[in-house]
C-alpha positions as CSV (number, residue, x, y, z in Angstrom):
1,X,53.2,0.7,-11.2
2,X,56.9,-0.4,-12.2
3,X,57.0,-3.8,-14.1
4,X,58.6,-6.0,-11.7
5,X,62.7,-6.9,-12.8
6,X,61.3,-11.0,-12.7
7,X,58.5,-12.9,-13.2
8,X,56.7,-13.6,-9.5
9,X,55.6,-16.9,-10.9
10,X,59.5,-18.8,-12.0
11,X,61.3,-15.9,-11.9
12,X,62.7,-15.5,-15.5
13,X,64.3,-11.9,-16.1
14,X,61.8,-9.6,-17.6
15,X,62.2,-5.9,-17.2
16,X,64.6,-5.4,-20.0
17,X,61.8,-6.1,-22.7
18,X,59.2,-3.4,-20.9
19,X,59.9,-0.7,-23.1
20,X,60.1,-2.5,-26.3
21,X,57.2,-3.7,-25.5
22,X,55.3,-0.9,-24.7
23,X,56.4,1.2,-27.5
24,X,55.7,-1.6,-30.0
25,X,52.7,-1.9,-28.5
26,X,51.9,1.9,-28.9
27,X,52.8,2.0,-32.2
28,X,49.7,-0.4,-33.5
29,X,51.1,-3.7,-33.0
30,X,49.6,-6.8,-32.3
31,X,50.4,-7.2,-28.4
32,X,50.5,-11.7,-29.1
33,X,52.7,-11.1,-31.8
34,X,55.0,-8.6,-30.1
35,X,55.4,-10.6,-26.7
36,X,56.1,-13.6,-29.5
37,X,59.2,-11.6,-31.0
38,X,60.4,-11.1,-27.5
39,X,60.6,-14.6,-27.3
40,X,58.6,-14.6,-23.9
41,X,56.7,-18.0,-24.0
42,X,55.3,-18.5,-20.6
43,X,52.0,-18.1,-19.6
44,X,53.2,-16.9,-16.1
45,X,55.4,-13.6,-17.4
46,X,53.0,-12.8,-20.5
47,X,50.1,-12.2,-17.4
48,X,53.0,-10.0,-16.2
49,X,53.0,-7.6,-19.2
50,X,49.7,-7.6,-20.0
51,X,48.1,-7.1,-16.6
52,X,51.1,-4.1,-16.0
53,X,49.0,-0.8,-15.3
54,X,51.4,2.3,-16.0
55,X,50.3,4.5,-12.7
56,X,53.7,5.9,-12.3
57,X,53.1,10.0,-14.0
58,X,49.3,9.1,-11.8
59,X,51.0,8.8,-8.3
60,X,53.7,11.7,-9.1
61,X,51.0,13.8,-8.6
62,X,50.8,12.9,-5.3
63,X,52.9,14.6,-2.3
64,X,54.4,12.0,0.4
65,X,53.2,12.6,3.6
């Protein structure tokens, strides 16, 4: 729902580049080339933005029980 702050896997920093990600992203570009500007190189955190899943306006919706 909420991109994690690190990486599970080695726990490099990574929650800072979300939104530049996602609004490059949204604006046409290539998702390779725009996780390669962000300089993030391993294998472990590019699974983390592009497996990420944006439920967060989904569950709002919801009341808390």
């Amino acid at each position: 729902m909420i991109i994690p702050i690190r990486c599970w896997s080695c726990g490099k920093p990574i929650a800072h580049l979300w939104e530049e990600f996602k609004e490059k992203v949204e604006n046409g570009q290539d998702r390779k080339k725009v996780l390669d500007d962000l300089d993030v190189e391993r294998y472990c955190c590019r699974a983390m933005f592009l497996g990420q899943v944006d439920l967060i306006d989904t569950t709002a919706h919801f009341k808390k029980v």
